[in-house]
Structure formats: structure tokens, C-alpha cells
C-alpha positions, 0 to 999 in steps of 0.5 A, a space after each residue: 529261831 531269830 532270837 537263838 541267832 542273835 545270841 549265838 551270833 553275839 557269843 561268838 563275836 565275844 568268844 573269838 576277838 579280843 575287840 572290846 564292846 563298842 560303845 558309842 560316842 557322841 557327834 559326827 563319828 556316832 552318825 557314820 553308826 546309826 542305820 536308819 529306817 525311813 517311816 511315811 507316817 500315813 503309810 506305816 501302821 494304823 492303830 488309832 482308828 479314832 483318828 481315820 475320818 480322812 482315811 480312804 484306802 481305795 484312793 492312793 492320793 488319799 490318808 491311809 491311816 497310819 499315826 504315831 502310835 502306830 509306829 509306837 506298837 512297832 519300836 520292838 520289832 524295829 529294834 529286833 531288826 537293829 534299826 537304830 534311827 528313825 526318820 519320820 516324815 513331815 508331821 505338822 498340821 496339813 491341808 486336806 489330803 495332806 498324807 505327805 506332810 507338804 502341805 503345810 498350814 501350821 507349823 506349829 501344831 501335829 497333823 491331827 490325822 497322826 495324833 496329838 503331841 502327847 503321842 509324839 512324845 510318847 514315841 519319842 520316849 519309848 524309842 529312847 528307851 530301846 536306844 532309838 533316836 527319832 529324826 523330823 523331817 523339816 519342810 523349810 522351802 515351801 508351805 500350803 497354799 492355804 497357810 494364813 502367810 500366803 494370804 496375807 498381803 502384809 507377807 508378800 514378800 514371804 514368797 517367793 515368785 520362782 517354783 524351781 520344783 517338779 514332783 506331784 504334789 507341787 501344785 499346792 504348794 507356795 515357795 518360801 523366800 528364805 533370803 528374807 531375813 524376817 522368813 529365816 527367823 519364822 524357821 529357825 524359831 519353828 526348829 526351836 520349837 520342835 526342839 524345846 517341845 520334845 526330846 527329837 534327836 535330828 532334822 532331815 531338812 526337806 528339799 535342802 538342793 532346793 533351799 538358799 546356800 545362805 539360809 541352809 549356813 545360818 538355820 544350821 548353824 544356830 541349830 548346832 549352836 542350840 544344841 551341838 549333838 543334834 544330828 542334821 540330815 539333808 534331803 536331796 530332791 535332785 539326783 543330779 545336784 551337786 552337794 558340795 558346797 551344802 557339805 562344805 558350808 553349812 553344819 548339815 553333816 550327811 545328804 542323800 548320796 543319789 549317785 553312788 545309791 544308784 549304783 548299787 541299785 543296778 549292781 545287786 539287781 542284776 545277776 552278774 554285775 561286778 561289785 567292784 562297779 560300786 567302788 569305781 563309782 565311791 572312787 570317782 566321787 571323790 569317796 563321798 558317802 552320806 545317806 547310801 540307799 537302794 529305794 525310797 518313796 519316789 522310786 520303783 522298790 529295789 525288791 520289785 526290780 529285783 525280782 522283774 530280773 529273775 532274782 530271788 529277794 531274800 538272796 539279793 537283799 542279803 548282797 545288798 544289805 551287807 554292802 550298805 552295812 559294812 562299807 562307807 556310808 551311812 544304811 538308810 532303809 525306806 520302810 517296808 524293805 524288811 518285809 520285803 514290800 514290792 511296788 512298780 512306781 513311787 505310788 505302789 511303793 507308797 503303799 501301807 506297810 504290809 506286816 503280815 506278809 513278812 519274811 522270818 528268814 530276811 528278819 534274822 539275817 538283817 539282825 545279824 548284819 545290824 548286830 556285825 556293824 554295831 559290835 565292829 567300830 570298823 564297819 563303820 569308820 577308818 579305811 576302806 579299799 578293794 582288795 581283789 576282784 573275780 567276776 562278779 565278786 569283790 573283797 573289800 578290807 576295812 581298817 581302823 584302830 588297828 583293826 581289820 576286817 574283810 568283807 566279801 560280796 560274790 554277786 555272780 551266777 557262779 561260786 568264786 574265789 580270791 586270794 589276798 596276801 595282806 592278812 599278815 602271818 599267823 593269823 586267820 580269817 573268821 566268818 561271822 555270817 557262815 562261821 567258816 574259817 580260811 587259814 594261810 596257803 604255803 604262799 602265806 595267801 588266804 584264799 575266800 571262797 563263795 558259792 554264788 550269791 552269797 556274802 561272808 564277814 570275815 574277822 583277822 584273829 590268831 590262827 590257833 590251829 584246829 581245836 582237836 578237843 572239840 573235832 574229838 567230840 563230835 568224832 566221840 559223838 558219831 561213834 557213839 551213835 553209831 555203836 548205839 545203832 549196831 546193838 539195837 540192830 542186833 538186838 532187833 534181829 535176835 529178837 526176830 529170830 526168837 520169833 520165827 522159831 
């Protein structure tokens, strides 16, 4: 049934706009494409059993199992679901307990609990080949307190005395001094070698609020300078830090948006919450996008606060999913979302991904979306502004190359409806997601109507009028059949009477 979706979703996307097939283009517009789907590698999917003497699945601070080839058995189903980027986190050599990936020994060796650098770059190969790219989280701020630097007296100043992070697995870590020029060289030759060694197509810079402004200029400048196309992604440990000054001086090119995803958390978790909510929020942050998101690891699931407020998942997560998809931004989804997973607290959220628990239903609908955004430029880049509002629903239209789009989001307990007068003559609103079709009033308006709860994408094509051919068929169709049901019943109750006789 997925698949017959995405054929027929395709179909008519070709049939009935002359926007040609968008292929896409290296650098920084190619980023505002991707969707990206962040992986925990120990809490993704175990398949390597040989590797699991760590493994404890009775204590949530232990290995879970979860390893490289694991993710490998699962690059078709994350294509089948449009995720075109995957984040994994950090995967060099831990300390014992290590699950995270903080915990840093040897930055030069893979993880042996995740498997070997022969699987990575298996993996890295067999997401290439389904046009998956594959980003590394990097750890630069902190190692191990075991790692050979801090115990070495000749590398004292290696480290530094200040500890400026709270989160639980901080205990065991020692910070790195990265205004020691001799420290900044270690790292940058770890990201060259990360690099030279396999084909990755990215780093998400772990803790980048927490890094040296300096630092972060320089390593991501020669990163750049290495390799122009490589895509740098910034963590942002601190909801409340202000990231100005990381997007204006160094090369990194999108950090967690931690405010504007906060409030599209509360918005869709809540019935009733405008939508026009989140704009105001997009407007008063001077329109910063970034990594736009509704989870991740530290955080109760969006799935499981969703639900404690009376809301059905597969509704609230197709409201959600179309605003991260269609609107600035880049979509970044923590695993297990499209299962959908639930947990109360960042260690519930944190647990193995349950595939076996899925929903079919939530599948199709992210590999329409995920199809929408990848067949329309103008999902992605160009214009964004709020066309009108009602309630809880908001219109929202998308400009670019001369294209427009119109994208409508009712969040409310009841069905709405908004006019908008922009649209231009001759001309008609199609729905991609319901396959309706709003022509002009004699106002020369265009009415979009949702029942609650629901969300429409509406492409601008000419108004061709009714296609009488194909209302004549179907009308040819019910008449026939109808025909067909008065001659079998007469027959029936002839043959009835020759009986009774």
C-alpha cells in the first residue's frame, strides 16, 4: 500500500505541474534539502551479537547492543522513509560504559562494542549507494579521564581547569583546552583523519556553544579548505545560548535551533495552539532556521507528550512533520520518531529502537511528505510568509524561482477555513497530500478549507476547469453498474417465481 502511495503521489506531482524534476546541487542550498535522521548507534539495532560482552539490556547506563551493521540492514527502510542524512553519534574508542560516545580514549580507532572500520565503511558505502549521505558526530571539547593525555604530565596544559557543562555523563570526562595551539592541531588532524579514512560527508561538532569561538574559526576553516562540499553541523548543548556569533565566524553552516523547536513542540502537543505561534517565534529571531526539531535524546519524546495531552500520534505527528518539511528549516528527526517511540524522560527516550512496533500508517505519510520536499525546490529555499490565520490553523506560501506554494496546517478542535487573495487569475490550488482542488470565488479568492487536525499542500497550476471526460466516466461507470444490479435482480425474481410455480 506504501509503495502504490508513493507511485501514485510521484504520478501526479509529474502530471500536473510543469516544475521539472529537481536535482540537487552541491554547498549550502543542498543542506537546506537534506532531512536528517539522528542515530544513537547503541540504541539503534543490534545485529552483531558477536560483539555484545558489554551488553546489558536490564541497566539503562549500560551497552544496549546496537552497532554499524546494524544501521547497515536498516539504510532501506530509512530511504523508504525519505530520510536523506544520517547523523550518527559519536563512535570512537570509549571507556567501559561508554554507550554515548563521550567518553573518549582513542580518537583514532572505532568503538569495538560498534564494530570495526571495515563496517563503517561499509555503511558509509551502501548509504552512498541509496543517496544517503553519512554525517559523524565529533567530540572536540572533552575526552576520557582515562584517555593517555590526561595522564600524561608532559600535556598538562592540554586541559583545561574549568568544567563549564552539566549533563550525566560529565563525571568522567576531562575538558580539552582548545586555545592551546598544540591541542587544536591534535583535533584538526583527528578530523583529517576521519576524512582521509573514509568517505563520511559531514561532522556535527559536539558541544559547539561550549567550544572556543577561536577554535571553532580556525578547525572549521581548514575542514572547508580540506574539502569545500563537506557539510559541518553544530550541537548546541544550551537551549539559552546565543549562536550568533558561531554562524557569523566560523564555517559551520546550521546549529540546533533550540528556541523556534521548542515551540513547535508546544504548539502541535497541544490541541488548539495556533500555528501562527511558531511564526511569531521564526519572526522574532531575526528568521534563524537551522536544525529545526521536536525531540532528541535529553528530552521526553514529542510522542509521549502528545499523548499524556489526549492526542492521537499518527494525527499530531503528520501536523508536525508537515511544518519541519515544508517551512524554513532543516528536518532533523531523533530515531525511533517514525515508529513512533514514547519515553517520559531522556533515559526512556534513550531506549533501543523498537521496530517491531511500528506504524504502517505514519510510514506512508512521512514518505509522502519526504517525497513533496524532495520533488519541490520551493519546500526548501526562497520566501516564506503567513498568509492568513483562523484559530488554530495558518496558511503559509513558499516563493521561489518563480514558484509558489501554499502550505495549510489546521491544529484546531474544529474544521476551518481561510481565504487568500494572492494566488493571481486563472489559476487553481492542488492538493498533494488529499488530492483536492480550490478554484477562485467571483471574489477572485480562494477559499482552503480543513476539517480539524488536518494539513494540506497545495501546488498553484492553471485552472483547467473540470475534466468532464473523466466525470463522464466515472458517471458511465455507476450507470453501468447500476444497470447491471436492476437485470440481475429481475432475473433473480423470475427465477423465484418459476420456482414457486
Amino acid at each position: 500500500m506504501k509503495k502504490i502511495a508513493t507511485v501514485l503521489l510521484t504520478i501526479l506531482i509529474m502530471a500536473s505541474i510543469s516544475v521539472p524534476s529537481y536535482a540537487a546541487e552541491q554547498g549550502n542550498s543542498q543542506l537546506e534539502e537534506e532531512i536528517v535522521y539522528n542515530i544513537l548507534v547503541d540504541r539503534y539495532h543490534n545485529l552483531d551479537f558477536d560483539r555484545d560482552e558489554q551488553v546489558d539490556t536490564d541497566d539503562p547506563t549500560a551497552y544496549q547492543g546496537g552497532d554499524l551493521k546494524g544501521i547497515t540492514q536498516k539504510l532501506d527502510y530509512l530511504k523508504e522513509n525519505g530520510y536523506s542524512t544520517i547523523v550518527l553519534s559519536p563512535i570512537m574508542e570509549n571507556s567501559a560504559d561508554g554507550y554515548h560516545g563521550y567518553w573518549i580514549e582513542d580518537f583514532y580507532k572505532v568503538e569495538e562494542q560498534f564494530g570495526t572500520m571495515k563496517d563503517l565503511n561499509e555503511l558509509i558505502k551502501e548509504a552512498h549507494d541509496r543517496e544517503i549521505k553519512v554525517v559523524l558526530e565529533l567530540v572536540t571539547n572533552f575526552v576520557s579521564k582515562d584517555h593517555p593525555i590526561v595522564k600524561d604530565p608532559s600535556k598538562k596544559d592540554w586541559i583545561s581547569k574549568e568544567k563549564n557543562i552539566k549533563a550525566d555523563w560529565a563525571n568522567h570526562v576531562a575538558v580539552l583546552n582548545q586555545d592551546n595551539p598544540k591541542v587544536r592541531d591534535f583535533l584538526f588532524d583527528v578530523a583529517s583523519y576521519w576524512m582521509d579514512e573514509t568517505d563520511i560527508d559531514g561532522f556535527k561538532l559536539h558541544a559547539a556553544d561550549k567550544s572556543s569561538l577561536e577554535f571553532l574559526q580556525y578547525f572549521t576553516e581548514q575542514i572547508k579548505n580540506k574539502n569545500e562540499a563537506f557539510y559541518l553541523l553544530g550541537d548546541i548543548m544550551d537551549p539559552s545560548a546565543n549562536t550568533d556569533e558561531i554562524m557569523n565566524r566560523t564555517s559551520i553552516q546550521a546549529v540546533d535551533n533550540h528556541q523556534l523547536s521548542k515551540k513547535v513542540n508546544e504548539v502541535f502537543s497541544n490541541l488548539g495552539k495556533p500555528v501562527s505561534d511558531i511564526y511569531d517565534t521564526w519572526e522574532k529571531n531575526k528568521e534563524e532556521t537551522g536544525l529545526i526539531f521536536v525531540d532528541d535524546e535529553s528530552t521526553k519524546r514529542f510522542t509521549q507528550q502528545l499523548s499524556e495531552n489526549g492526542r492521537s500520534a499518527l494525527t499530531t505527528w503528520k501536523l508536525a512533520l508537515t511544518y519541519l518539511y515544508t517551512t524554513p528549516g532543516i528536518p532533523s528527526v531523533f530515531q525511533g520518531s517514525d515508529i513512533p517511540m514514547y519515553g517520559g524522560n531522556g533515559e526512556e527516550a534513550k531506549r533501543i529502537v523498537q521496530f517491531n512496533s511500528g506504524d504502517p500508517d505514519l510510514n506512508e505519510f512521512i514518505d509522502r511528505i519526504s517525497a513533496l520536499k524532495a520533488q519541490f525546490p520551493v519546500l526548501s529555499h526562497g520566501d516564506f510568509e503567513m498568509v492568513g490565520s483562523d484559530g488554530a490553523m495558518s496558511v503559509f506560501k513558499r516563493t521561489y524561482e518563480g514558484t509558489s506554494m501554499y502550505i495549510a496546517i489546521n491544529n484546531d478542535d474544529q474544521t476551518r477555513a481561510i481565504s487568500i487573495a494572492d494566488v493571481g487569475e486563472g489559476l487553481q490550488l492542488r492538493g498533494y497530500l488529499n488530492d483536492d482542488t480550490i478554484r477562485a470565488n467571483d471574489n477572485g479568492e480562494y477559499k482552503v478549507g480543513l476539517a480539524r487536525e488536518s494539513v494540506e499542500v497545495y501546488g498553484v497550476q492553471p485552472d483547467t476547469g473540470y475534466n468532464w471526460l473523466f466525470i463522464g466516466f466515472v458517471i458511465g461507470v455507476f450507470v453501468l453498474f447500476a444497470v447491471a444490479i436492476f437485470i440481475l435482480s429481475r432475473k433473480q425474481k423470475k427465477r423465484e417465481m418459476a420456482e414457486n410455480k
